[in-house]
C-alpha positions as CSV (number, residue, x, y, z in Angstrom):
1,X,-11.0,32.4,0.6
2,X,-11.1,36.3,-0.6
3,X,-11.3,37.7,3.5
4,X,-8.4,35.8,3.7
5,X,-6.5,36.5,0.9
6,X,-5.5,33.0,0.3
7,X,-6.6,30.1,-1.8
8,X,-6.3,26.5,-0.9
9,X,-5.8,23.7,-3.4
10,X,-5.8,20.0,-2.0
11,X,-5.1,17.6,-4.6
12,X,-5.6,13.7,-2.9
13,X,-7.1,10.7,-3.3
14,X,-9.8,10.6,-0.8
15,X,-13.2,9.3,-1.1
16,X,-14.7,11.6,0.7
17,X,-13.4,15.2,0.7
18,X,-15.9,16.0,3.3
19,X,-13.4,15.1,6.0
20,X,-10.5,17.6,5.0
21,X,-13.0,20.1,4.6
22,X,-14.1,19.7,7.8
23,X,-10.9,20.3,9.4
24,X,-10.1,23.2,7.0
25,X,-13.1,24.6,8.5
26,X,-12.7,24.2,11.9
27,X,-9.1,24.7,12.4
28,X,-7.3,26.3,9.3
29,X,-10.0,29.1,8.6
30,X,-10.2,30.2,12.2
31,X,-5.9,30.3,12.9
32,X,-5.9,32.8,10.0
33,X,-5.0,36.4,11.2
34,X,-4.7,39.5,9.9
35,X,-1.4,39.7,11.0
36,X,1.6,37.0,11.0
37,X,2.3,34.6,14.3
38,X,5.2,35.2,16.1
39,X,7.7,32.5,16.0
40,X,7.4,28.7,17.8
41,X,10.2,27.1,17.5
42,X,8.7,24.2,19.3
43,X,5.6,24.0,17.4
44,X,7.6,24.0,14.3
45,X,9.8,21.1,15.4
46,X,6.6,19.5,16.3
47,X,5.4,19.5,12.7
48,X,8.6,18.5,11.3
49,X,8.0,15.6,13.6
50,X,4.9,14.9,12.6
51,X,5.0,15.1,8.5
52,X,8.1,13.2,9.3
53,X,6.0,10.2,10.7
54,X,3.5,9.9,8.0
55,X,3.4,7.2,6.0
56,X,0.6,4.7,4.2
57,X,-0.7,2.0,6.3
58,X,0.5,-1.7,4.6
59,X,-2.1,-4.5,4.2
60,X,-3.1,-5.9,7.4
61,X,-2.8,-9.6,7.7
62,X,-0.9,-12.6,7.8
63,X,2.4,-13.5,5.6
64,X,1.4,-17.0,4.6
65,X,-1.2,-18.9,4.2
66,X,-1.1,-22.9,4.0
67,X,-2.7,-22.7,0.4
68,X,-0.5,-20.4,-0.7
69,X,1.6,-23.4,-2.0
70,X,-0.8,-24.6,-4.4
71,X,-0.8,-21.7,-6.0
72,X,2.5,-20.3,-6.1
73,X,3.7,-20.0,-9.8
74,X,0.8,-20.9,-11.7
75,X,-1.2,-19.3,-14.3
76,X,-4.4,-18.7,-14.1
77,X,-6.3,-17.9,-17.7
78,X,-9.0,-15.1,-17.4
79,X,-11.9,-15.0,-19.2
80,X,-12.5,-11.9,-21.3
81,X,-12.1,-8.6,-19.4
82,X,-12.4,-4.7,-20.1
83,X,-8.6,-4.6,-18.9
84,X,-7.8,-7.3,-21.7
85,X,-5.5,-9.2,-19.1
86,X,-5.2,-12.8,-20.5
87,X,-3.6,-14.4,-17.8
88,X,-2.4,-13.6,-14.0
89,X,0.4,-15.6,-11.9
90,X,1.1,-15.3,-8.4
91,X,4.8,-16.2,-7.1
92,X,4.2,-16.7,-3.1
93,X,7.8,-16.6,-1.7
94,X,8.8,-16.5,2.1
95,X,9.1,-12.2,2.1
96,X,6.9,-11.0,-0.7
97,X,4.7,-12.2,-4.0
98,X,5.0,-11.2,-7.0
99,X,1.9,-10.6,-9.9
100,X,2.4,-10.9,-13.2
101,X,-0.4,-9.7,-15.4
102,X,0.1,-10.2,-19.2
103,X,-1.7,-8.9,-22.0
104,X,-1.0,-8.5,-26.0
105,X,1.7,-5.4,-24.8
106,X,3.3,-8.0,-22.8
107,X,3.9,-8.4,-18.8
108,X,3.2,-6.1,-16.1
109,X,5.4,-7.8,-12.7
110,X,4.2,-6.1,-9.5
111,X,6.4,-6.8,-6.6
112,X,4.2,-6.7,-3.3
113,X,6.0,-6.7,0.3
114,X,4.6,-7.4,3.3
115,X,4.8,-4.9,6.1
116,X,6.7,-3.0,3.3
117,X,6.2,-1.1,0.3
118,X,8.2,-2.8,-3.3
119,X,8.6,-0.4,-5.6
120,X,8.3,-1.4,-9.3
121,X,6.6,-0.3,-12.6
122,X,2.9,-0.9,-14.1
123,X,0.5,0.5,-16.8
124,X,-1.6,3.0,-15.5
125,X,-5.5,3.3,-15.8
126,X,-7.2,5.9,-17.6
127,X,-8.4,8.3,-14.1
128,X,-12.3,7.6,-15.7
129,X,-12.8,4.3,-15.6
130,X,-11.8,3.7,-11.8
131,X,-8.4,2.4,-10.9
132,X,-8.1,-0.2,-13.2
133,X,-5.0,-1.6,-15.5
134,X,-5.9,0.2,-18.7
135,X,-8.1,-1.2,-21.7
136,X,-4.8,-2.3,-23.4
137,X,-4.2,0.4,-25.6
138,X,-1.8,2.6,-22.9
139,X,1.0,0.3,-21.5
140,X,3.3,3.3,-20.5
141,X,5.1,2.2,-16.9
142,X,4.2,4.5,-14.0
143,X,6.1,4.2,-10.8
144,X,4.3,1.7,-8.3
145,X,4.4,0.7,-4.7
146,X,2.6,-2.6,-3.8
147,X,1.6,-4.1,-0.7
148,X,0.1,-7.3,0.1
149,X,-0.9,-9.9,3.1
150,X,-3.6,-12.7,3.3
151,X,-7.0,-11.8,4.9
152,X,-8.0,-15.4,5.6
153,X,-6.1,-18.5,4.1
154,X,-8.3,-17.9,0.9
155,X,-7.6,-14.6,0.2
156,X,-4.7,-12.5,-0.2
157,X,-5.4,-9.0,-0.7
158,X,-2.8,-6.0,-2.7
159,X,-3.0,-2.5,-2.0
160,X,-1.1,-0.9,-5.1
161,X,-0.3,2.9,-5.3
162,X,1.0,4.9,-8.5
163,X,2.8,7.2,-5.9
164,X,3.7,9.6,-8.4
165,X,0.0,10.5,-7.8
166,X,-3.1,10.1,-5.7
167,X,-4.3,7.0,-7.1
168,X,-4.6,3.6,-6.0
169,X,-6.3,0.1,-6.4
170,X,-6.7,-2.6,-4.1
171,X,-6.9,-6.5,-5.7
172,X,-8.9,-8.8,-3.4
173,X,-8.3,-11.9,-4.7
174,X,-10.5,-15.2,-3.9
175,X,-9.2,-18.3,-4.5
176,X,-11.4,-21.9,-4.4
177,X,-9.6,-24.9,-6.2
178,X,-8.4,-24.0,-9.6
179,X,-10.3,-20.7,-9.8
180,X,-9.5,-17.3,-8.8
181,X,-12.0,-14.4,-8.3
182,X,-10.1,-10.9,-8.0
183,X,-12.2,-8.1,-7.2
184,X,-10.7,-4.5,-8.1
185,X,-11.4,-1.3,-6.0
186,X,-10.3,2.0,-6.7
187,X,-9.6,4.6,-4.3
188,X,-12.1,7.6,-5.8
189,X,-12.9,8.4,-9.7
190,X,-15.6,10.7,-11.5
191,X,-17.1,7.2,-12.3
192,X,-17.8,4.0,-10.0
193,X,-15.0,2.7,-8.2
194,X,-15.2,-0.8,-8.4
195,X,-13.7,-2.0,-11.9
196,X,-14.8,-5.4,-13.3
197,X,-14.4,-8.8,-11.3
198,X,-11.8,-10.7,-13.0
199,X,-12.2,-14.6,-13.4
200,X,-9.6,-17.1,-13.6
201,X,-8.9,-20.3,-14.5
202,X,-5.7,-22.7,-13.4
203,X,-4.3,-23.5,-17.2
């Protein structure tokens, strides 16, 4: 903004950058004066307040669900996969569940809380090819927060986020007898962002 003399840089993971823009627009651009505000003491306290507060909502839903037992600590074998994951396990306990993904680099556990945020470690996917876990050649651990809750009794649903940046992938996983269906979305990417279903089968 060259009248302005200032330059705005947003880096986020939106899917649509339309709506920041927007408010840049209407409210940012136009507050800009030649000449510096006086001091508000009480608007500042107000946005310490309020970037105080924010946070990222946690999958809405329930704890439990009364399959969850049949499929609490069993692996389920995938069939073959961009992401070369060879087999998932879900451990359904009473506070949170825990994924374990394994491939030829070895095991990715992903700690998911509900109403919470567990922190632990997981590959991260190349930013072009969606939010996925990688084609198998990069295993380096990036920082993750997980999130998870059940959407109906079939389906539990995890929201994870590589917070050390603006991506993210949710794992909407579909479950009906011994297979599992888990569909993977990404939060934005230069290409589609929905990565391969994943199939399983109870081994």
């Amino acid at each position: 903004m060259p009248d302005q003399e200032a330059v705005l840089a947003i880096n986020s993971g939106l899917g649509d950058m339309q709506v920041p823009m927007t408010l840049v627009w209407e409210h940012l651009l136009p507050a800009m004066k030649d000449k510096p505000l006086p001091a508000d003491a009480e608007a500042a306290q107000a946005l310490t307040r309020k970037l105080d507060s924010l946070c990222l909502r946690t999958v809405e839903g329930a704890r439990k669900s009364p399959l969850a037992g049949e499929y609490s600590g069993h692996v389920f074998k995938l069939g073959r996969n961009p992401d070369r994951i060879k087999t998932l396990r879900f451990d359904f306990s009473a506070n949170d569940v825990i994924l374990t993904l394994s491939r030829a680099q070895g095991e990715q556990r992903i700690a998911c809380g509900y109403g919470e945020w567990l922190r632990s470690a997981a590959g991260v996917p190349p930013i072009d090819r969606s939010l996925r876990f990688g084609d198998g050649r990069d295993f380096k651990p990036w920082q993750i927060a997980a999130s998870g809750a059940w959407t109906d009794e079939r389906t539990f649903v995890a929201k994870l986020w590589w917070y050390e940046t603006p991506l993210a992938a949710t794992l909407t996983c579909h479950f009906d007898g011994d297979q599992v269906t888990v569909e993977q979305r990404g939060n934005y990417g230069f290409y589609p962002t929905e990565g391969p279903t994943l199939n399983g089968t109870l081994s």
